[in-house]
C-alpha positions in Angstrom: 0.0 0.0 0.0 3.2 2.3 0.9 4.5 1.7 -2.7 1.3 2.2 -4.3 0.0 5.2 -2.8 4.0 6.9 -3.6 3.0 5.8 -7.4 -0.2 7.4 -7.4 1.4 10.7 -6.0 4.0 10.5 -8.8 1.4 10.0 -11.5 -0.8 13.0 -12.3 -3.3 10.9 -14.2 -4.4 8.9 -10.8 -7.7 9.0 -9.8 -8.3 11.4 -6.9 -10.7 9.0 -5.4 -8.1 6.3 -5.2 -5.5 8.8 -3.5 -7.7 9.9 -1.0 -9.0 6.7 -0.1 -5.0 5.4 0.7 -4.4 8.6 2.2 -6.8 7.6 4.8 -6.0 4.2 5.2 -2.9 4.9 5.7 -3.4 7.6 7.8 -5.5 5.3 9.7 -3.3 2.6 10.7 -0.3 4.6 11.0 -0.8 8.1 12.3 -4.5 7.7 14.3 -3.5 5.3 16.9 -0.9 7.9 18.1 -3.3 11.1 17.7 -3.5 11.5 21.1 0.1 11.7 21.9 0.7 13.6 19.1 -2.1 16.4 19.8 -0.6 19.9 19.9 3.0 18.7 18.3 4.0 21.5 16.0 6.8 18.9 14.5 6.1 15.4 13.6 9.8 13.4 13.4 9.5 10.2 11.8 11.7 7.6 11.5 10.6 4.8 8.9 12.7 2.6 7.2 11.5 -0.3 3.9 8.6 0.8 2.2 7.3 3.0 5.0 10.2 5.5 4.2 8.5 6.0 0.8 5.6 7.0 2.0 4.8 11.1 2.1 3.5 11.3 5.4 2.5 15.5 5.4 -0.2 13.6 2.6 -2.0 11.4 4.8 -5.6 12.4 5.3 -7.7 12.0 8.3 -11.2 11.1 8.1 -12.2 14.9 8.6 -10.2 15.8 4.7 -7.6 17.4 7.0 -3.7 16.3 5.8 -1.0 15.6 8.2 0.8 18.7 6.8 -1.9 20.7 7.5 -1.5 20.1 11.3 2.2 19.3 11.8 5.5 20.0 10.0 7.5 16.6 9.0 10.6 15.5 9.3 11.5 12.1 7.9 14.7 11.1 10.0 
């Protein structure tokens, strides 16, 4: 899913639908069950490695339409 959603990014033909809906699922596995903990962070610093470090985390969308980069700066260590 990591590779794919990085391909669909890269290709300006992709279906918006398609983007959105692995933006969320992403998002969802990877970024909700740490919202808490990350509530109020001005910086998010993450530190993926394999296919995660592909992925362009300020584009992960929350259920709400709101992306990552819209509530946090990134830094991908």
């Amino acid at each position: 899913l990591a590779d794919r959603f990085s391909s669909l990014l890269a290709d300006p033909d992709a279906p918006e639908a398609e983007v959105r809906r692995m933006a969320r699922d992403l998002y969802d596995w990877l970024i909700a069950p740490m919202e808490d903990a990350v509530r109020g962070a001005s910086t998010l610093v993450i530190d993926a490695d394999g296919p995660l470090a592909r992925i362009p985390w300020p584009a992960l969308e929350a259920r709400g339409g709101q992306v990552v980069a819209d509530r946090h700066a990134t830094v991908q260590a």
